[in-house]
N, C-alpha and C positions, 0 to 999 in steps of 0.2 A: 603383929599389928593388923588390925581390922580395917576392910577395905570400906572406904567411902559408897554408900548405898545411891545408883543414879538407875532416874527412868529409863527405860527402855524409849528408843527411837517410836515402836508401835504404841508406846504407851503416851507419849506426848502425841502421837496424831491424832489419835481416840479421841484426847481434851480437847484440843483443836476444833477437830468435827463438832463436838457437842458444844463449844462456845460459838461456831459458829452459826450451830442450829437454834442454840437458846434466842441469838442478837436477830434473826430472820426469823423466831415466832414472835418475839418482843415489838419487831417494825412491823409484821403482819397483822398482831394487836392493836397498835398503833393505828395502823391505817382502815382499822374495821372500826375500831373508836372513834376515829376523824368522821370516816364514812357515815356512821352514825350518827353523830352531832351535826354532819353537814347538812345532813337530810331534817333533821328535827329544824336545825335553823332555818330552810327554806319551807317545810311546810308551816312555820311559824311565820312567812312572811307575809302571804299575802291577808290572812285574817286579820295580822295587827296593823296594816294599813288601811283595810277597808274598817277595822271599829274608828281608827283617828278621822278618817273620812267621815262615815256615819254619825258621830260626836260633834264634826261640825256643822251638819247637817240638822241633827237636834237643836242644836244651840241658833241658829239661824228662825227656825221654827217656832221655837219661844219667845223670838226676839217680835215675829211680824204679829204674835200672836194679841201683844200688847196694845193698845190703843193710846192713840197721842191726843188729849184733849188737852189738859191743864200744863202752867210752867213742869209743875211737881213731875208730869208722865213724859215732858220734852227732859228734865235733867234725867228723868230714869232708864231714858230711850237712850244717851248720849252717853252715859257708865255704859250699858248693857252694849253698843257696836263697841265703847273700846274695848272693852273685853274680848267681847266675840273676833275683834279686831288681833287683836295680841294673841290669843288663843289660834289661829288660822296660822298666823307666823309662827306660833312653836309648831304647830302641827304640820306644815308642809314643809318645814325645816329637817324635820325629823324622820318623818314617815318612811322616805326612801331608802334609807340608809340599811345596810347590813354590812355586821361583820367582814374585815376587809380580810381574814382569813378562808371566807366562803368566796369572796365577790367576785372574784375569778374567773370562775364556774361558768357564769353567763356567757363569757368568751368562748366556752367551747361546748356549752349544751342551751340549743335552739328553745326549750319552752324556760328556762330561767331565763334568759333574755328578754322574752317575750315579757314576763311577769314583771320583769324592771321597766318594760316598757309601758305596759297600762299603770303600774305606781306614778310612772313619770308624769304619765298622759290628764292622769287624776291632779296630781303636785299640779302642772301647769296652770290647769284648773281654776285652786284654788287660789293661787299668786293671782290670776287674771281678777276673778271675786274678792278679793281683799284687796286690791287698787280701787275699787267703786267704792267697797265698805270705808276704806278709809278717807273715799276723798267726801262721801255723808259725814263722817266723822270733823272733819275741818269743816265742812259746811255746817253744823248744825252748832257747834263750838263759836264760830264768825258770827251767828246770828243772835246766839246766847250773848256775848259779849257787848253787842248794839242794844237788843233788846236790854240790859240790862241798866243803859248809859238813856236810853228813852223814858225807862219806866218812872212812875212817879212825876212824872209831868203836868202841871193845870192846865185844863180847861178853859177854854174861855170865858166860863157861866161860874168860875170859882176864884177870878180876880179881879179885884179892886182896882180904883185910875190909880192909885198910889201904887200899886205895883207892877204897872204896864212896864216902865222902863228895865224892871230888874226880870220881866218875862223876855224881854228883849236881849238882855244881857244870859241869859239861862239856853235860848232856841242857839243864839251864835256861839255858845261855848259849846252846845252840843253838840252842830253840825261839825264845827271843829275838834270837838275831839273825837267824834266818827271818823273825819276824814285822814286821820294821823294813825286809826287802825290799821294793823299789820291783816290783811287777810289773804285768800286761797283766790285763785283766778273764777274759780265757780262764784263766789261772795260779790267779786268786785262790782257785777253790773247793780247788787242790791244795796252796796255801800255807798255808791256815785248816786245814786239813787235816794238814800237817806240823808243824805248829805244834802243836797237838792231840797227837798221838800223841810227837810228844819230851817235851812238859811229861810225859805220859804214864809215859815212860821213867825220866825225873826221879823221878816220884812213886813211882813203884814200888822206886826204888832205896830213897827214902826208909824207905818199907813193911819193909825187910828190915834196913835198919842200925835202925831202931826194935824190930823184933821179933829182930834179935836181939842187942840191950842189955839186954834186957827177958829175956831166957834163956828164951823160950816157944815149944818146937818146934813144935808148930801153928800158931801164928804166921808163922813162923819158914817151916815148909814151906810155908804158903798165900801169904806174901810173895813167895818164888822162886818159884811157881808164878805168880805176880801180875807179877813179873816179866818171865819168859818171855813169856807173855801180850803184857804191853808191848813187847817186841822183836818180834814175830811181826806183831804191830798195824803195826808200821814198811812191811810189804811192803803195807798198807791206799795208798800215799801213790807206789807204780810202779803199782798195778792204776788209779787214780785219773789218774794222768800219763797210762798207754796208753789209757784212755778217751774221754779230752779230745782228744788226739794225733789219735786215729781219727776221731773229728766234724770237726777242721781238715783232717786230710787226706782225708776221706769229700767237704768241701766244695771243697777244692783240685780233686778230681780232679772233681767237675760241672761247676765253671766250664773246666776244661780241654777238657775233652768239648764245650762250649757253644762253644768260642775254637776247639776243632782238628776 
């Protein structure tokens, strides 16, 4: 009968040895290939935060580049901040971020640390510049939305005594439904303000269909004068908008200056 063929005791230590050498060049691999990719990840970091940085920097630039004369270049100005606006928010959202398999690292080597610290110092940055951008954004929106409830309005020199009453009924619908606009605390002093000066218009309409039922020329002329007056009043409420406008944008361009 034929003896069952078994390893020698030297001959399983042998394997042993060599499994164990293969599993410690395998993790050594390992950790030169981590070692590798961790370093690629962090020299890849701070470039791709300074191009998101510099992208919004560009975009900023093109933005002031524009000139706001006509309606057409105020709605082109008001697309191009939300943009710019929404674009800022993915970009400092993003920026900072790495691989939470590196992130580590900074815990225990002094210049990646530092590195998350200027990415941060920049992010801050631009959160700080997109609270100004966006509060232009509600303010030029609030302004659109009045402006647009004013526009088309007559004249004095373009209606009839037959339609004094329904000019009367047009200035108090308007002041009223300004006054019922939802707006921004920036808006508000320019909205109490529109509000004002159309009841204004209203009243004075009133003033003229009174004095002149009442057939009393003095009257009569000091109401259209009283009038006029009220229409003239109306350009109180763009000197009011470009004021406000200039303090948001006076504060936009600080923090920009602070961020670039």
């Amino acid at each position: 009968m034929k003896k069952l063929f078994r390893p020698s005791f030297a001959v399983l230590r042998r394997h042993k040895k060599l499994v164990i050498l293969i599993s410690i060049g395998l993790i050594l691999i390992i950790f030169a290939l981590y070692g590798l990719w961790s370093r690629q990840q962090w020299m890849q970091y701070q470039p791709s935060y300074t191009a998101q940085y510099q992208a919004v920097k560009t975009s900023f630039n093109k933005l002031t580049a524009n000139p706001v004369v006509t309606d057409k270049d105020k709605e082109t100005v008001l697309k191009q901040l939300t943009v710019t606006s929404e674009s800022i928010d993915k970009t400092q959202a993003a920026m900072c971020t790495i691989n939470t398999l590196v992130a580590w690292q900074e815990s225990v080597i002094a210049s990646l640390k530092q590195e998350r610290q200027r990415c941060s110092e920049q992010q801050t940055k631009l959160v700080s510049l997109n609270q100004e951008v966006k509060r232009a954004v509600v303010f030029v929106n609030d302004d659109d939305v009045t402006a647009k409830l004013l526009k088309g309005l007559s004249q004095v020199d373009e209606v009839t005594d037959g339609a004094w009453q329904e000019q009367v009924n047009v200035w108090q619908a308007k002041s009223q439904a300004i006054e019922k606009i939802t707006v921004s605390k920036d808006f508000k002093p320019v909205q109490q303000l529109a509000v004002q000066k159309t009841a204004a218009v209203a009243t004075a309409w009133q003033g003229v269909i009174a004095a002149h039922a009442a057939k009393d020329k003095q009257k009569y002329v000091a109401a259209q004068a009283g009038l006029a007056a009220a229409y003239d009043g109306l350009d109180g409420i763009a000197v009011a908008t470009a004021e406000i406008i200039e303090t948001i944008a006076k504060a936009v361009e600080k923090d920009y200056q602070m961020a670039f």
